[in-house]
N, C-alpha and C positions, 0 to 999 in steps of 0.2 A: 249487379249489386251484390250477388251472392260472391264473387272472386273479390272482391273490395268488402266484404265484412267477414271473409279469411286470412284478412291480411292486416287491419287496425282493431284495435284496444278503443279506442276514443270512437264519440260519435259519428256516425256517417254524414258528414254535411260537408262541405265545402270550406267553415271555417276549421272544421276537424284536420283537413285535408291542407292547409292552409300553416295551420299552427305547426304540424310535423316540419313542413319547410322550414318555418322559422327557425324553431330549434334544430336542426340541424346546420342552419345558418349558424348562427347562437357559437354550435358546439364547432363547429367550420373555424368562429372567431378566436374561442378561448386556446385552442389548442395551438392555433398558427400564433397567435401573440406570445404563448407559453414559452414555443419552440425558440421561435426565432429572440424573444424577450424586446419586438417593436411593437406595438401600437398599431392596429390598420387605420386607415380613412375611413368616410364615409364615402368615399367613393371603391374604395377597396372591399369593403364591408355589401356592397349592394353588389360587386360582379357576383359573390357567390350565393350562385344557384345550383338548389338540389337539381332543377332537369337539366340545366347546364351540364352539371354533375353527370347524371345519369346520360345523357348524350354523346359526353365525352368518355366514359365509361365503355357505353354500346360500340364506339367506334372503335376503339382498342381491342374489345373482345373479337368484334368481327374481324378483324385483320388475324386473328389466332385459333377460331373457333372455342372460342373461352365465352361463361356465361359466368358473368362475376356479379358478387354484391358487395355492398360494404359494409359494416358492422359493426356500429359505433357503440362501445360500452361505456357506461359513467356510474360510479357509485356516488348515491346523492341523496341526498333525504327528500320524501314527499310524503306532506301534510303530518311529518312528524315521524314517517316509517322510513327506518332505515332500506338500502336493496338497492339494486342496479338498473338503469335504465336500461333499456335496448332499442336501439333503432337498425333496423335492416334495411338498406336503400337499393334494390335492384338495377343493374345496370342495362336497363332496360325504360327506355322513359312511359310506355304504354302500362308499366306497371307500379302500382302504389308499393309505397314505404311501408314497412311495417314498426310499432310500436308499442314496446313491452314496460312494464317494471315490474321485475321478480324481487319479492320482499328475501332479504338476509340481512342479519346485524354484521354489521361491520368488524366485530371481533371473530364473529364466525366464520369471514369471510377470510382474513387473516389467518388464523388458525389452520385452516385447511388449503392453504397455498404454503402454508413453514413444511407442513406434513406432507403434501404432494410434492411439492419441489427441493424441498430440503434431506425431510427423513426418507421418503420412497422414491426419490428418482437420485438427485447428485450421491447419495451415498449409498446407492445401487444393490439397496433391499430391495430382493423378488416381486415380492407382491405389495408392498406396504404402499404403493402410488395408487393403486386399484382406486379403496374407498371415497380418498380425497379428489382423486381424478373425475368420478363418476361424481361428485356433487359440486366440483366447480364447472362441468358441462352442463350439469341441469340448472346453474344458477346464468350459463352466460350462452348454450347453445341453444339445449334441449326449447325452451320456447319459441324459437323463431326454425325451428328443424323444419315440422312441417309445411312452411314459409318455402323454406330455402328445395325441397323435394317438389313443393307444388310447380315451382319455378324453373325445375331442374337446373340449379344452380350447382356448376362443379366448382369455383374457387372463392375464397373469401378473404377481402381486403380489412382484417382486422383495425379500426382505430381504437385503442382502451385511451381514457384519460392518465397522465402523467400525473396530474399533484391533484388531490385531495383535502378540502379545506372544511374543519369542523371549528366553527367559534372562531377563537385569535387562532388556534391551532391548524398549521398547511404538514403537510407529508406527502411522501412519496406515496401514489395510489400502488395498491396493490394488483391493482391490472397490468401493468405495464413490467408486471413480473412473471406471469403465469405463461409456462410453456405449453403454446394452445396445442401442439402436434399431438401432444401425450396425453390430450382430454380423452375418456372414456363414456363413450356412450351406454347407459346399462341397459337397455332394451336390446342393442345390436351387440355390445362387448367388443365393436372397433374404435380406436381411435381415432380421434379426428382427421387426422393427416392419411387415413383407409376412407375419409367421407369427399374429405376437399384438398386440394391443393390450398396454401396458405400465404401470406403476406403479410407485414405488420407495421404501420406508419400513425405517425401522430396527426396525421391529417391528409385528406384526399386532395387537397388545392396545390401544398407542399410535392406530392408528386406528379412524375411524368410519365403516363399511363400510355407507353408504346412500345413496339416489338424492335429490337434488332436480330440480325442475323449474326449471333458470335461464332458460328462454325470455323471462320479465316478472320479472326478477330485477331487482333496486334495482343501481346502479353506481355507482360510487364510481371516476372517472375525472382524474389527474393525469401529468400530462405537462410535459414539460423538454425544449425542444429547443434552449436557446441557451444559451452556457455563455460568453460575451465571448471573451476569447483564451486562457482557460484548458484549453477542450478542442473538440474538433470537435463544428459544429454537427448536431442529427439530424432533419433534417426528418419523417424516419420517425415520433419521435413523435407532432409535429402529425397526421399522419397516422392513430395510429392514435387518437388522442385523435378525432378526428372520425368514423373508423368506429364504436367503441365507442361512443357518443354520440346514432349512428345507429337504437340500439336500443335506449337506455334509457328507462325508466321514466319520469325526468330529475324527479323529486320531490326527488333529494338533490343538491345544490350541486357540481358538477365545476370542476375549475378549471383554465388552460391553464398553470399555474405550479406547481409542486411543492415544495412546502415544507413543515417542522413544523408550522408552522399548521394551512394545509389539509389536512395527513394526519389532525392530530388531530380536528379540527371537525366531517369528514368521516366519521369513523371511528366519532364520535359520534353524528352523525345517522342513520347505516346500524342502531347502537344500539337505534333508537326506532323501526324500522319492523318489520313481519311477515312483510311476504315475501323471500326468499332474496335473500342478499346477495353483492355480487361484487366486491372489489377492482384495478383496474389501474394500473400504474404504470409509465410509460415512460419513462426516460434512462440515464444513464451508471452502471453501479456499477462496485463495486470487491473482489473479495477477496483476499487475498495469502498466504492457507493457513498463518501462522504463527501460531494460536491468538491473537492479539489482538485482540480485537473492535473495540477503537479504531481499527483499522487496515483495517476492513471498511464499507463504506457504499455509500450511494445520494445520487449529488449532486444537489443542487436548485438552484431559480434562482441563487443563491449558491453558484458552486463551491469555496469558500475555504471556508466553512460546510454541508459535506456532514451527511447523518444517520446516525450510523455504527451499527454492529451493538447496540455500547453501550447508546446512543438506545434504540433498539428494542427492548431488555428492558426497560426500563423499566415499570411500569404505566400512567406513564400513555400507552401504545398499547395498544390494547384491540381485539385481534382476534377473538377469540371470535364474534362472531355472523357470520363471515364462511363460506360454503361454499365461496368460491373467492377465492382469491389468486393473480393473473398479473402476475408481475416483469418485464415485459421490460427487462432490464437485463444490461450483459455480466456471466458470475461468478458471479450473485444466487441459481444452488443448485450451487455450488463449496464446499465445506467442507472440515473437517478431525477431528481424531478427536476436539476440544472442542467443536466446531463443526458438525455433523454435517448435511450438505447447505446450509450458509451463511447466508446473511439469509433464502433461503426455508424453509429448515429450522427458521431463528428463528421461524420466524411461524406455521409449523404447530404447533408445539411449542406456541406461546402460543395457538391457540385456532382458527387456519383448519382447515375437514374439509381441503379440498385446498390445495396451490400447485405452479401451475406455474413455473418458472424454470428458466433459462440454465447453462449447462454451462463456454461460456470466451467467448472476445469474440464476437459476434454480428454478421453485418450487416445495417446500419440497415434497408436497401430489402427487405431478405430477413425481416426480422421483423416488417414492417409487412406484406405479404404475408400471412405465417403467422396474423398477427391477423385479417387480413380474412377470410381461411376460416375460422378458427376461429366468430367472429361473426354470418359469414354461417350457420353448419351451424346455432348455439346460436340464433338465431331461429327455425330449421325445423325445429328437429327435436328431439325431445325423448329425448337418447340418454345416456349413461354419459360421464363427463369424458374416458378414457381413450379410449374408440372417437372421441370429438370430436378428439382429439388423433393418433389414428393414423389417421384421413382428412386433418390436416394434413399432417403428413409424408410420407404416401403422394403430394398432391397434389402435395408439392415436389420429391419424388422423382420424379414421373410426367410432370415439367414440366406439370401443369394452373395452375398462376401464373405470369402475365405480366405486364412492365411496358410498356404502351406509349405514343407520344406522336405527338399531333397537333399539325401547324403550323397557325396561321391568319395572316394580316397585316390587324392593325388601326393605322390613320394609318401606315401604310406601313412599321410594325413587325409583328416577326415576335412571333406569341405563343404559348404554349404550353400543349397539353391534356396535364398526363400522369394516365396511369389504370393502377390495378391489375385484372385480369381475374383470376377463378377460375374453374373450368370440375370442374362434378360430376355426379352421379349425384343426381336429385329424388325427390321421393314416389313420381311416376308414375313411377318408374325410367325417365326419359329424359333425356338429355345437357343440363344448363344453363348458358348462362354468364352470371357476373356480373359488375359493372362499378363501379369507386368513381372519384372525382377522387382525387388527392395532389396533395402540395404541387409547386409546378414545378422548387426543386432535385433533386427525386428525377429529373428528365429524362437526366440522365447515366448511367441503368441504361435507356436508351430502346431499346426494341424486343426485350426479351429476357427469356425466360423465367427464373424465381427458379430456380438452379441444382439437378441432383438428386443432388450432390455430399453428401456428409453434414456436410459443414464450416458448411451452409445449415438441413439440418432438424435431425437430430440432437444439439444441444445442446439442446433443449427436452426438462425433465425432468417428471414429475409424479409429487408425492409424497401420500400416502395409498392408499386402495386404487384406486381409481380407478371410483368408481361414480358 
């Protein structure tokens, strides 16, 4: 009784114990009708079970040695107080749910997501994410912490609610904004993404909580880095169109130009092969958070003729055999409450297990970095998407990425080597580093490490559960 009144807020009884299922039922329903904008059954409505839930949870993590929970956030008023619910579901069925409500008014909660994610992370003031950082963890971590340490819990399947509905008045919740990597814990002074490995989905039913092996995964690589005079050029993607490239399979047609053509061609030949499939996609997007998808895209060699959110509902893009989707694109899992995490949220919806994507505009030399450890780890190492991705961030935090550059003078000109370095931790647990060419405009970021600012790592989101 004493590990079960560590872990609930409400009475200890059986109907205490009882009511937490429901609502998470409850919150299981709102979120999957939200996303998907259908209506469950009553027979749709009764499969979902929290120890279902948590069963199938247990089995995913055991095939990885992952101890996940889930983490369901909802801003909602009780008994007239504003504040956030919390429910933590361990993925563990021998262990109870935990259930929180931390009181905050809803303008304060606001206010201090503009200031964390606006003024001190996208516009990559120093320190200014600190304050705001450290009270939106104590409004959505800090309570169920000790929960999550009792449990030794290392990954967290974030679910925050999408819309928010006060009176006639619906908006987009402010959860499904907040870049959890870059939370700050003020007791420890680590970031969340230093506590847990991370995940982010509108709902645990909507995903497909299993491991593949992408080591010899098929690739599916387009890239855009010249846009004429309509937008700055990204040599970054040449860039990572050549790392990624470095390890494919290379059975399915890549191509250094990004267009509807080649996405759909592409898309189709990944179709017709059997082992695990991987999409990447590097240049410019766009989202602009006003529900209109026409207004949402990915520019290709043609930036007058981008591919907009539209496009990409359509059927004929056929993502489904994909396990992994990587947008690097500024935006590309920005969404809104129709729109729910943006073009990458499009794409999970229509068929990808995972996608990673971008939070607000990226930089070019700092995201081509982030791919090359990512690439480098997924050849070595046969780990969970989420841990692959919280060794990125750690790396860029830890400054282990560098850009540097070598003079030579050939016919009495000067030329240039620039390379990206990663620097990690190997099988034989000893310090390695590696080394790529990029292209020579990326020379202008010469001799300095990818910043451990969060304005660099943390707009890299990953959606599904993260196995």
């Amino acid at each position: 009784m004493q590990l079960l009144a560590a872990g609930l807020e409400f009475p200890l009884s059986l109907q205490g114990r009882v009511s937490i299922g429901d609502r998470v039922q409850e919150i299981e329903q709102q979120r999957i009708e939200a996303f998907t904008k259908e209506e469950l059954t009553d027979t749709e409505i009764a499969e979902i079970s929290m120890r279902g839930m948590q069963e199938k949870l247990q089995q995913a993590d055991t095939a990885v040695e992952m101890k996940s929970a889930l983490v369901y956030l909802t801003v909602r008023e009780r008994d007239g107080v504003e504040g956030i619910e919390i429910i933590m579901v361990p993925g563990d069925p021998n262990q109870y749910p935990v259930h929180r409500f931390v009181e905050v008014s809803f303008v304060e909660l606001r206010q201090n997501l503009t200031d964390f994610r606006n003024g001190g992370i996208k516009k990559y003031k120093k320190l200014a994410y600190l304050e705001p950082g450290k009270f939106l963890y104590d409004k959505t971590i800090l309570p169920i912490y000790e929960d999550l340490e009792r449990l030794n819990i290392d990954h967290l399947q974030i679910i925050p609610d999408a819309e928010f509905t006060r009176g006639s008045l619906s908006s987009a919740s402010v959860l499904q904004y907040i870049p959890y990597a870059a939370l700050v814990n003020a007791g420890t002074n680590e970031h969340l993404i230093e506590q847990f490995s991370l995940a982010i989905s509108p709902s645990f039913h909507l995903t497909e909580p299993k491991h593949h092996d992408l080591r010899n995964a098929e690739k599916l690589v387009l890239a855009e880095s010249e846009f004429g005079t309509h937008l700055p050029s990204l040599p970054g993607a040449l860039a990572e169109f050549n790392i990624v490239n470095e390890s494919n399979a290379a059975s399915i047609p890549n191509h250094r130009r990004f267009n509807a053509s080649n996405l759909q061609n592409g898309l189709n030949s990944l179709d017709n092969v059997s082992s695990p499939q991987l999409l990447h996609i590097a240049t410019h997007g766009e989202f602009k958070v006003n529900e209109n998808p026409d207004d949402d895209y990915l520019y290709t060699e043609d930036p007058l003729h981008p591919i907009s959110l539209t496009q990409l509902l359509d059927d004929s893009y056929n993502f489904e055999s994909l396990e992994l989707a990587i947008f690097a694109a500024c935006r590309a899992a920005t969404g809104d409450k129709s729109y729910e995490y943006g073009i990458g949220g499009t794409i999970w919806a229509k068929g990808a297990e995972s996608v990673i994507g971008t939070q607000w505009d990226v930089s070019d030399v700092g995201t081509a970095g982030a791919m090359y450890a990512f690439y480098t780890i997924l050849s070595k190492r046969d780990l969970p998407i989420a841990k692959i991705l919280q060794e990125v961030q750690l790396a860029m935090l830890e400054s282990r990425i560098s850009v540097n550059v070598k003079t030579e003078v050939v016919n009495n000109e000067n030329t240039y080597i620039v390379t990206i370095s990663y620097t990690f931790i190997n099988n034989a647990n000893q310090e390695e580093t590696v080394t790529t060419i990029v292209p020579e405009p990326l020379r202008t970021y010469a001799n300095s490490f990818i910043s451990e600012h969060p304005h660099f790592w943390a707009p890299f989101q990953l959606i599904g559960s993260g196995h």
